[in-house]
Backbone as CSV, one residue per row, in Angstrom:
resi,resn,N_x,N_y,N_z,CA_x,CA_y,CA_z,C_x,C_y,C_z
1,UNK,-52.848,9.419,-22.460,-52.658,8.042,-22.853,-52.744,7.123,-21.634
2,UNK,-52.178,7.326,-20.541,-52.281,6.430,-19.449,-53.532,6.229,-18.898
3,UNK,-54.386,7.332,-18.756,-55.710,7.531,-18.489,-56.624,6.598,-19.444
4,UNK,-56.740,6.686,-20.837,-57.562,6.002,-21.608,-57.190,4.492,-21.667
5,UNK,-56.002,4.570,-21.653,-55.055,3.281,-22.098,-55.542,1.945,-21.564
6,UNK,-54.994,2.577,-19.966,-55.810,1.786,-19.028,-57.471,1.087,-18.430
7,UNK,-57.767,1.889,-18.683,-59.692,2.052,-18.802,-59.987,1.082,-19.924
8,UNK,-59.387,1.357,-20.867,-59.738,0.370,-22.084,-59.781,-1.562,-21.035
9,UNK,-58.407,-1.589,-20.404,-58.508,-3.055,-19.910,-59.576,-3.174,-19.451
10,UNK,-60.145,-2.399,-18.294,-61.454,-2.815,-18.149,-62.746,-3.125,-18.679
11,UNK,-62.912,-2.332,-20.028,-63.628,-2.528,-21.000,-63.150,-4.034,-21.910
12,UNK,-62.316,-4.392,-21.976,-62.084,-5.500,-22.468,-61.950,-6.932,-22.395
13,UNK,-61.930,-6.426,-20.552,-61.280,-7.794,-19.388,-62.702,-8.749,-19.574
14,UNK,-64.054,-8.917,-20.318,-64.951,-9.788,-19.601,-66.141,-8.909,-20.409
15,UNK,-67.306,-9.965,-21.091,-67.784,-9.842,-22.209,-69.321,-9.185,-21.583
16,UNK,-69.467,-8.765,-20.431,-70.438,-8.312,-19.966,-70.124,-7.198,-19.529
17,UNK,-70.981,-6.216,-18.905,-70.317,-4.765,-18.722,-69.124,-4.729,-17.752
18,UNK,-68.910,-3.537,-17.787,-66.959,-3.328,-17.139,-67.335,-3.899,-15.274
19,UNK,-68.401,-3.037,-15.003,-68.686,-2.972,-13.591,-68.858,-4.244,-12.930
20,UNK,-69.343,-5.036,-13.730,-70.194,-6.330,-12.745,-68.762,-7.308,-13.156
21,UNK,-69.776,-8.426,-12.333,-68.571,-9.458,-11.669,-68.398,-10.656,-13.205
22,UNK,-67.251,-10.836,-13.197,-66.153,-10.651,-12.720,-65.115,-9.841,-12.238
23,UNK,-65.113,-9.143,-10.830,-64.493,-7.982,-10.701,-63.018,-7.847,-11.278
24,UNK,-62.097,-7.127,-11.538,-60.421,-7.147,-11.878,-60.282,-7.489,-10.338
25,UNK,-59.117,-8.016,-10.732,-58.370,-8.438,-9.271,-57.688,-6.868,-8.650
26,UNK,-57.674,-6.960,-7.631,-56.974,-5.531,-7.235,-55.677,-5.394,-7.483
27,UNK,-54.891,-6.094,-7.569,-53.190,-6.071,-8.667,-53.510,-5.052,-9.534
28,UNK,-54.644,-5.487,-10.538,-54.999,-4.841,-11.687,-55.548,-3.363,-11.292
29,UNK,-56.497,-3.645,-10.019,-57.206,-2.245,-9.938,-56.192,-1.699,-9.478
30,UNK,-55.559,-1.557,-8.611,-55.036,-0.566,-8.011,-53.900,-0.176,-8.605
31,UNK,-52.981,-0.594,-9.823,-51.951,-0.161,-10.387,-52.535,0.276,-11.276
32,UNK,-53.796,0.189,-11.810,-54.129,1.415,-13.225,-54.891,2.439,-12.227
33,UNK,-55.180,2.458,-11.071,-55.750,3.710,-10.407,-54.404,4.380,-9.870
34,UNK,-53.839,3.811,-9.093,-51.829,4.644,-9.066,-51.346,5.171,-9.815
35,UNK,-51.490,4.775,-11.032,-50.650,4.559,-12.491,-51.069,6.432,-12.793
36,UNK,-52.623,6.269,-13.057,-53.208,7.141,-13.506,-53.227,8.967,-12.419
37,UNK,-52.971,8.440,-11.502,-52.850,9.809,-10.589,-51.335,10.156,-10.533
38,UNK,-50.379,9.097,-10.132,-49.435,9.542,-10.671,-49.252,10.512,-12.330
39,UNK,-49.458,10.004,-13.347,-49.730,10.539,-14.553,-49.759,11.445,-14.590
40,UNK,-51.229,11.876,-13.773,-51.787,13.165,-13.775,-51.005,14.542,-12.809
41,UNK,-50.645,13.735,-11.839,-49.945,14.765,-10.782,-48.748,15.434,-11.950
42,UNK,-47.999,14.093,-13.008,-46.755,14.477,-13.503,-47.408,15.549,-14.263
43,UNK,-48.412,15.422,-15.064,-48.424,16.566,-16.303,-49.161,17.688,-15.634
44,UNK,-49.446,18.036,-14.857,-49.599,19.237,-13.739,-48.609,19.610,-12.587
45,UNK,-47.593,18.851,-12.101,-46.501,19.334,-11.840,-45.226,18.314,-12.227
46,UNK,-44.926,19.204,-13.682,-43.794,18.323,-14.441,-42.315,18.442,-13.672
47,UNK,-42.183,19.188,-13.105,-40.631,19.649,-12.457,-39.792,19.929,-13.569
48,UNK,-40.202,21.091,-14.604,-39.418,21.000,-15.894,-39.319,20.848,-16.659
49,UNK,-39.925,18.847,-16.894,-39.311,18.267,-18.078,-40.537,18.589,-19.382
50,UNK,-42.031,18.926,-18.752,-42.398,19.122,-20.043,-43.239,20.090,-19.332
51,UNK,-43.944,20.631,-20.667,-45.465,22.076,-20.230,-46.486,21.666,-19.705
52,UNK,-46.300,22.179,-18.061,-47.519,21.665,-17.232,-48.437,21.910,-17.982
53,UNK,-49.976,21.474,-17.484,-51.557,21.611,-17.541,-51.564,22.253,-16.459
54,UNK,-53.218,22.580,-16.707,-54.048,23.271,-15.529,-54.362,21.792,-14.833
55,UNK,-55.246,22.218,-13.786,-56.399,21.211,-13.147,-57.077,20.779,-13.645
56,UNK,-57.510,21.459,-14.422,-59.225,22.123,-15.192,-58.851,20.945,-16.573
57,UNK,-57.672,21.005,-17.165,-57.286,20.402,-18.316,-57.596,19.066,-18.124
58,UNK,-56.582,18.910,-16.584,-56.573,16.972,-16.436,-57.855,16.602,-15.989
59,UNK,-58.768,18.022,-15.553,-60.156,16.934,-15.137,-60.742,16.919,-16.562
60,UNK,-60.928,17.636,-17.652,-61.221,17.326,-18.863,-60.932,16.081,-19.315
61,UNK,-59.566,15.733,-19.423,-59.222,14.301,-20.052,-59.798,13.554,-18.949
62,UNK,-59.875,13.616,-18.119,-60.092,12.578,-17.427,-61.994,12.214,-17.642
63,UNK,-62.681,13.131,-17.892,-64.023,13.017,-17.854,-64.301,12.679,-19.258
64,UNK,-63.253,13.333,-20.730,-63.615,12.642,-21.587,-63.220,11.072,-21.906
65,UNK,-61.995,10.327,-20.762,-61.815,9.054,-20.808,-62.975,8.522,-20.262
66,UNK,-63.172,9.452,-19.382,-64.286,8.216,-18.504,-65.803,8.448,-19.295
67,UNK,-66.044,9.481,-20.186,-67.360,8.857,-20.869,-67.052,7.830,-22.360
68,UNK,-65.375,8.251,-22.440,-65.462,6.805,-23.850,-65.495,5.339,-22.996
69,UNK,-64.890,5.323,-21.579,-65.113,4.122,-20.995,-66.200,3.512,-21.710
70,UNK,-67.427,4.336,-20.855,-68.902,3.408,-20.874,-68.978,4.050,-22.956
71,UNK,-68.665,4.418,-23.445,-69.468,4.434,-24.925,-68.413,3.153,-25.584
72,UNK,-67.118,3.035,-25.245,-66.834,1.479,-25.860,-67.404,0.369,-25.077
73,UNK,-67.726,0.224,-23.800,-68.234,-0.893,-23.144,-69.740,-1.320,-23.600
74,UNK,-70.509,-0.024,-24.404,-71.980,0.066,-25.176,-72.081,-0.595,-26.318
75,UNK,-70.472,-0.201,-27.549,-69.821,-0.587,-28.514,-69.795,-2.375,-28.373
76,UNK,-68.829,-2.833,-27.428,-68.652,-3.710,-27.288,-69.499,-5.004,-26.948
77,UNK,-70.509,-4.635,-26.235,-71.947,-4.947,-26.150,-72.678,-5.319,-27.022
78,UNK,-72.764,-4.404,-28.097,-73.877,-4.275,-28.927,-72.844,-5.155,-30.189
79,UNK,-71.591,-5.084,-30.236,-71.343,-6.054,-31.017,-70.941,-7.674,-30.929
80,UNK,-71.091,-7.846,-29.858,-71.251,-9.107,-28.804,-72.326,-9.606,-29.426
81,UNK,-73.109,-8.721,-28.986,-74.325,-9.349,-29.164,-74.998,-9.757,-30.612
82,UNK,-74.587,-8.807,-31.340,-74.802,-9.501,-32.857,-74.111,-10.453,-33.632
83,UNK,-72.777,-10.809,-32.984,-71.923,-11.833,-33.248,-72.887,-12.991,-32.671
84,UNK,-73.447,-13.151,-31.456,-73.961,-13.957,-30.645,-75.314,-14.426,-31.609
85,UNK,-76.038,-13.418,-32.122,-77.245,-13.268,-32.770,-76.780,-14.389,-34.143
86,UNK,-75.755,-13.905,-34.622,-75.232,-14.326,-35.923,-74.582,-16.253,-35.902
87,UNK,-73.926,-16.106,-34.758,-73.524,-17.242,-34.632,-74.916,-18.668,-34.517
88,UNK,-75.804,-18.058,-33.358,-77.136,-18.823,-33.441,-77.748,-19.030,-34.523
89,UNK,-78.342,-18.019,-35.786,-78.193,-17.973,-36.899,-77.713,-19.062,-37.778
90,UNK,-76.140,-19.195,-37.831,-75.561,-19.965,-38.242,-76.087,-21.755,-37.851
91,UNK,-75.980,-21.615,-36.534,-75.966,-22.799,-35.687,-77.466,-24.157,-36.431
92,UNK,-78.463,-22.609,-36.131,-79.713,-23.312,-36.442,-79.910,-23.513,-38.077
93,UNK,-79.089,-23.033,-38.694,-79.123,-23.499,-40.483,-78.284,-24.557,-40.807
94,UNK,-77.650,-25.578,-39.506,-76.744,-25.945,-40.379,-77.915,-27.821,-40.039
Protein backbone atom coordinates (compact mmCIF):
# COMPACT_ATOMS: atom_id res chain seq x y z
CA UNK A 1 0.00 0.00 0.00
CA UNK A 2 2.63 2.63 0.70
CA UNK A 3 4.43 1.74 -2.44
CA UNK A 4 1.34 2.10 -4.85
CA UNK A 5 -0.37 4.64 -2.71
CA UNK A 6 2.17 7.00 -3.16
CA UNK A 7 3.10 6.64 -6.93
CA UNK A 8 -0.49 7.18 -7.60
CA UNK A 9 0.29 11.17 -6.41
CA UNK A 10 2.49 11.38 -9.04
CA UNK A 11 0.27 10.09 -11.56
CA UNK A 12 -2.28 12.51 -10.52
CA UNK A 13 -0.23 15.70 -9.52
CA UNK A 14 -0.45 17.35 -13.35
CA UNK A 15 -2.45 16.44 -16.52
CA UNK A 16 0.56 15.59 -18.67
CA UNK A 17 2.80 12.63 -18.04
CA UNK A 18 4.18 11.93 -14.37
CA UNK A 19 7.90 12.65 -15.54
CA UNK A 20 7.90 16.03 -17.23
CA UNK A 21 7.68 19.41 -15.77
CA UNK A 22 5.93 20.31 -13.65
CA UNK A 23 8.37 18.51 -11.48
CA UNK A 24 6.86 17.53 -7.55
CA UNK A 25 8.57 19.68 -5.29
CA UNK A 26 11.15 17.64 -3.35
CA UNK A 27 9.02 17.87 0.13
CA UNK A 28 6.87 15.66 -1.96
CA UNK A 29 9.67 13.66 -3.64
CA UNK A 30 11.64 12.78 -1.08
CA UNK A 31 9.03 11.78 1.67
CA UNK A 32 7.22 9.28 -0.73
CA UNK A 33 10.83 7.94 -1.71
CA UNK A 34 11.73 7.66 2.43
CA UNK A 35 8.30 6.70 3.11
CA UNK A 36 8.57 3.82 0.69
CA UNK A 37 12.07 2.24 1.70
CA UNK A 38 11.35 2.63 5.03
CA UNK A 39 8.07 0.43 4.29
CA UNK A 40 9.95 -1.90 2.62
CA UNK A 41 12.94 -2.38 5.01
CA UNK A 42 9.78 -2.83 7.75
CA UNK A 43 8.08 -5.78 5.91
CA UNK A 44 11.50 -7.54 5.36
CA UNK A 45 12.80 -6.88 8.69
CA UNK A 46 9.61 -6.63 10.90
CA UNK A 47 11.36 -7.11 14.42
CA UNK A 48 8.36 -9.43 15.26
CA UNK A 49 5.45 -7.54 14.80
CA UNK A 50 4.38 -9.12 11.56
CA UNK A 51 5.61 -12.11 8.79
CA UNK A 52 8.63 -10.86 7.15
CA UNK A 53 8.99 -11.09 3.13
CA UNK A 54 11.79 -12.13 1.11
CA UNK A 55 13.77 -9.53 -1.07
CA UNK A 56 12.60 -11.18 -4.05
CA UNK A 57 8.82 -10.46 -2.74
CA UNK A 58 9.41 -6.58 -2.10
CA UNK A 59 11.20 -6.29 -5.46
CA UNK A 60 8.01 -7.90 -6.99
CA UNK A 61 5.63 -5.33 -5.48
CA UNK A 62 7.70 -2.90 -6.13
CA UNK A 63 8.08 -3.63 -10.02
CA UNK A 64 4.40 -4.45 -10.18
CA UNK A 65 3.73 -0.72 -8.64
CA UNK A 66 6.03 0.69 -10.83
CA UNK A 67 4.52 -0.81 -14.13
CA UNK A 68 0.78 0.26 -12.88
CA UNK A 69 2.57 3.73 -12.39
CA UNK A 70 3.08 4.27 -16.17
CA UNK A 71 -0.31 1.98 -17.20
CA UNK A 72 -2.53 4.60 -15.02
CA UNK A 73 -0.48 7.65 -16.24
CA UNK A 74 -1.48 5.92 -20.13
CA UNK A 75 -5.16 5.57 -18.53
CA UNK A 76 -5.17 8.97 -17.50
CA UNK A 77 -3.95 10.35 -20.71
CA UNK A 78 -6.02 8.74 -22.94
CA UNK A 79 -8.95 9.87 -20.90
CA UNK A 80 -7.83 13.47 -20.79
CA UNK A 81 -7.74 13.45 -23.90
CA UNK A 82 -11.17 12.39 -24.90
CA UNK A 83 -12.73 14.60 -22.34
CA UNK A 84 -10.61 17.35 -24.18
CA UNK A 85 -11.85 15.87 -27.65
CA UNK A 86 -15.46 15.95 -26.21
CA UNK A 87 -15.43 19.20 -24.63
CA UNK A 88 -14.21 20.91 -28.17
CA UNK A 89 -17.02 18.96 -29.62
CA UNK A 90 -19.32 20.53 -27.40
CA UNK A 91 -17.74 24.01 -27.71
CA UNK A 92 -17.99 24.08 -31.56
CA UNK A 93 -21.93 23.00 -31.56
CA UNK A 94 -22.98 25.45 -29.44
Amino acid sequence: MAVAGHLTLFVTRTADRFWKKPRPAPILLWSTIITKLLATLFVVYPMGLITPIHWRSAGIVWAYCIAWLFIGDAVKRSVLNRLERSAQLHAASD
